[in-house]
C-alpha positions in Angstrom: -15.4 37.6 14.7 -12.2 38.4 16.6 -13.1 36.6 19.8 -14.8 33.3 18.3 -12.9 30.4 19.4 -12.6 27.4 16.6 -13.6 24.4 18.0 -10.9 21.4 17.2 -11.7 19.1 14.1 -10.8 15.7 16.9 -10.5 17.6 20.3 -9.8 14.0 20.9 -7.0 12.3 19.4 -8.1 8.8 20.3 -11.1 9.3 17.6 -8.8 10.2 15.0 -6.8 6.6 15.5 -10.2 5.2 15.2 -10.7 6.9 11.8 -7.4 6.0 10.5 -7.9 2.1 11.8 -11.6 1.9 10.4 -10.3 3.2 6.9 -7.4 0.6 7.2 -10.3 -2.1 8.1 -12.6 -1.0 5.7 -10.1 -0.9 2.7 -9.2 -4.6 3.9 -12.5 -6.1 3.8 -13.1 -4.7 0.4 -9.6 -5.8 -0.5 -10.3 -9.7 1.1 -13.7 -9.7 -1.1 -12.3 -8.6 -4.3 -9.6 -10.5 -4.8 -11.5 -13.7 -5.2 -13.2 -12.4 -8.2 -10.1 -10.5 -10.1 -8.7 -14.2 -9.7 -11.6 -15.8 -11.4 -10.9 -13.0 -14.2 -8.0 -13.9 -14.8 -9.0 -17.4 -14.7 -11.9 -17.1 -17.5 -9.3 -14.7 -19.5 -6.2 -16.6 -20.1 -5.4 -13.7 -22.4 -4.7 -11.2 -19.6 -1.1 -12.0 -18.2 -0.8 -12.0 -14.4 2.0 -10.2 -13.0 4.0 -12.1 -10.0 3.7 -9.0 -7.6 -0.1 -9.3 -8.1 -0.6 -13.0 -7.5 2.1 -13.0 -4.3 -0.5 -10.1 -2.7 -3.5 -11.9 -3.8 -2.3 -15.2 -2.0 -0.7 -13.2 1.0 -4.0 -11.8 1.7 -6.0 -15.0 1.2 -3.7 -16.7 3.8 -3.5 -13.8 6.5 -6.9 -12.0 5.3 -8.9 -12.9 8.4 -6.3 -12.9 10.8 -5.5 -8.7 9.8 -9.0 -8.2 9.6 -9.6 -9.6 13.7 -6.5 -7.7 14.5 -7.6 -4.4 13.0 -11.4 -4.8 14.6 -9.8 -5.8 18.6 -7.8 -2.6 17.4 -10.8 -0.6 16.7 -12.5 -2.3 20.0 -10.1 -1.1 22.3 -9.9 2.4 20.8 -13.5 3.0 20.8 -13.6 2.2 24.5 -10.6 4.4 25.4 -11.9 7.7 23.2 -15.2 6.9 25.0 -13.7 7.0 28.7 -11.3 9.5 27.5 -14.0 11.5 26.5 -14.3 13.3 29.0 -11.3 14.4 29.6 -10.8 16.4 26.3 -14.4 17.9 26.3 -13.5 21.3 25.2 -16.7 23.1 26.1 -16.8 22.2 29.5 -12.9 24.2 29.8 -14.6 27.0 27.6 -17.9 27.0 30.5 -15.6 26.9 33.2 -13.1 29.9 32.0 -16.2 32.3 31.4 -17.5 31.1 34.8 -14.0 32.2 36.3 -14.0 35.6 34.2 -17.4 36.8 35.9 
């Protein structure tokens, strides 16, 4: 096994943005549904004290929730279009095909 080559985990960097912006995106949407019911908790339970930090988030996101969310999907858009045409030119096995070709 001296002379295998490893092949990259993202031999294209523009699909590893794409991961970290659909994580960002997904984690926002989940955060944007949520919130509406830990408010109606709290609501129903006046036992349960809210903390200040907690309700300036939860009315931060409800004000900018859909605006982020639009931002981070053109995000996701434009990367997905560039890691496609960059594609390409990061294919590793085509550089691997042509260096044996060049060997022989």
């Amino acid at each position: 096994m001296a002379g295998t080559n490893r092949k990259p985990l993202f031999p294209n960097p523009f699909y590893f943005f794409l991961l970290i912006v659909s994580v960002l995106f997904v984690i926002t949407i989940f955060a944007y549904l949520v919130i509406p019911y830990y408010e109606m908790g709290l609501m129903n339970h006046p036992e349960l004290k809210r903390k200040p930090s907690n309700q300036a988030f939860s009315d931060w996101l409800d004000r900018s929730g859909p605006l982020i969310i639009g931002i981070e999907f053109v995000i996701m858009l434009v990367l997905s279009v560039i890691a496609m045409l960059a594609d390409d030119k990061f294919d590793r096995t085509n550089n691997d095909r042509d260096a044996d070709r060049n060997k022989k």
